[in-house]
N, C-alpha and C positions, 0 to 999 in steps of 0.2 A: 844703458839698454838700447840698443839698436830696433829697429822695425822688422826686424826677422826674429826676434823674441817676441815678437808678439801676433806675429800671423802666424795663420792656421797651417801644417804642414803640407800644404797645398792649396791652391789657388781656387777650387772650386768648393762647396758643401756651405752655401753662405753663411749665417750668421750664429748657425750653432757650433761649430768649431769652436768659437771663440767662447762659446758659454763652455763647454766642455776642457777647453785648455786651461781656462779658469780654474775651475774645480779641481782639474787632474795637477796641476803647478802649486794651487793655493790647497789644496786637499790635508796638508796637517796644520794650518795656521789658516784659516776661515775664519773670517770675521761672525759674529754670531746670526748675523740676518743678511740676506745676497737679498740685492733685487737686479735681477735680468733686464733692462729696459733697452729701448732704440735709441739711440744716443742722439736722436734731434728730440726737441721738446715737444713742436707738433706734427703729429703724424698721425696719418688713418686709422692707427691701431689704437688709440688714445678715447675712450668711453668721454668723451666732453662734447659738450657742440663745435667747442672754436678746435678739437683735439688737441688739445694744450696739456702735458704732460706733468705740469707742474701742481695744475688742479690736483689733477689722481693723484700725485706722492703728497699734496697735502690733507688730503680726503683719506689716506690710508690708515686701517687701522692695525698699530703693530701690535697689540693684544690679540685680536685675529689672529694675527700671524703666529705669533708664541704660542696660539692655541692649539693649531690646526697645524703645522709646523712647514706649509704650501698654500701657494693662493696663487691662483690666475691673476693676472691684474686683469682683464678682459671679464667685462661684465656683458656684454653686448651678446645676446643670444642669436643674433642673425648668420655669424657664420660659425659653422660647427654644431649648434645645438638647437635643438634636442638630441639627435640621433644621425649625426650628418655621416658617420661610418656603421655600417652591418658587416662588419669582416667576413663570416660565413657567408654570405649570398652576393657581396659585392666582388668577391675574390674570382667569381663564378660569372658573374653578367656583366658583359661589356655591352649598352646600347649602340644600336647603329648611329653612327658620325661621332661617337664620344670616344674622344681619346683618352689613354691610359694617364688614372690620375690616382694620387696616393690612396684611394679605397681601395682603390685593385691592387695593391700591392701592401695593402695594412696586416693582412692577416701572416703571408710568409714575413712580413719585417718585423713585425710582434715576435713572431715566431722564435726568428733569428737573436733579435736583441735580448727577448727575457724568457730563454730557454727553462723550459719547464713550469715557465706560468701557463695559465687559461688565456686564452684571447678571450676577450669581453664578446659578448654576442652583439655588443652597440657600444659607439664612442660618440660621445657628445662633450664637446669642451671647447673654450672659445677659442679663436685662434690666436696665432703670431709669435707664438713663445716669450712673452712677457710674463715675468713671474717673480713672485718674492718667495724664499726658502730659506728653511732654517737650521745654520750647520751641522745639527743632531741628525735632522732629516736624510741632507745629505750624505752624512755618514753611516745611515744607515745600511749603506752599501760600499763597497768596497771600491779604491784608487783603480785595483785593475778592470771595476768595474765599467768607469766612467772613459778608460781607455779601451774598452774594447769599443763600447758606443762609438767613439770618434771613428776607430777602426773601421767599422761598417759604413758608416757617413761617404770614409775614403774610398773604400773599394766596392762602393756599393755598383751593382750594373747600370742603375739608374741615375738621370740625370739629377744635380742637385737640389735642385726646386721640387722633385719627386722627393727623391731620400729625407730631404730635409724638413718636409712638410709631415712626414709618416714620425720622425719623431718632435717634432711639434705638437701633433695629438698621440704622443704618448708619455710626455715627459707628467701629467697627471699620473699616470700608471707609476708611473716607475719611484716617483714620491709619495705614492699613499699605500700604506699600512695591510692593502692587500696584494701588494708584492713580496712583501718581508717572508 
């Protein structure tokens, strides 16, 4: 395996490319539980004091997980929740000196990614894309599904850190049971 089998078919769209290649490559032979994680141990997304990631995978509960068939690893309510997106009214009001940031653009990306669902009228979920999933889950939707996702990632108008953060807070969506 060379290093061009395993990056993303372009250089920009950080860190979800590679969850989505995953999926789309490994999508008939998935192992029964995926955890999505940042690949250094500590980092600010890490719900610890010291952010020590080893803590959380050993604090994890995979009966949880079996149960519920998705889980944030993000417990930390300060970014993203309660209600950190209003799709319907953010889509609409830009304050003066705030630049365009994934609210403003949640509602057409909802739109675009999971055609003929409802936009939620409020998204609350923690950040960073760290998550555990469980193969059933994932297949609950379809290979051309997970490619088209990537799809939008690449050609999206928006810069990566925009695109990428809109499905950051929606990869909840898209794994629970009111997408299906």
């Amino acid at each position: 395996m060379s290093i061009r089998d395993i990056l993303p078919p372009v250089q920009a769209v950080y860190m979800l490319t590679f969850k989505l290649r995953y999926i789309i490559d490994r999508y008939d032979s998935l192992p029964a539980n995926i955890f999505f994680h940042h690949a250094e141990r500590f980092q600010w997304h890490n719900d610890n004091p010291d952010y020590d990631a080893l803590t959380l995978l050993q604090n994890f509960r995979l009966s949880y997980l079996k149960k519920e068939g998705y889980v944030n690893l993000r417990c930390d309510w300060s970014l993203g929740c309660p209600s950190a997106i209003r799709p319907f009214i953010d889509a609409t009001q830009v304050s003066p000196g705030e630049g365009l940031t994934c609210k403003h653009i949640y509602k057409q990306a909802f739109e675009e990614l999971f055609p003929g669902a409802s936009v939620p009228d409020t998204v609350g979920v923690g950040c960073c894309s760290q998550f555990a999933v469980r193969k059933e889950t994932i297949r609950r939707h379809s290979k051309a599904d997970y490619m088209r996702y990537r799809q939008w990632l690449i050609d999206s108008e928006h810069d990566d850190g925009l695109s990428g953060r809109v499905l950051e807070y929606a990869w909840h969506c898209k794994f629970y049971l009111w997408l299906n």
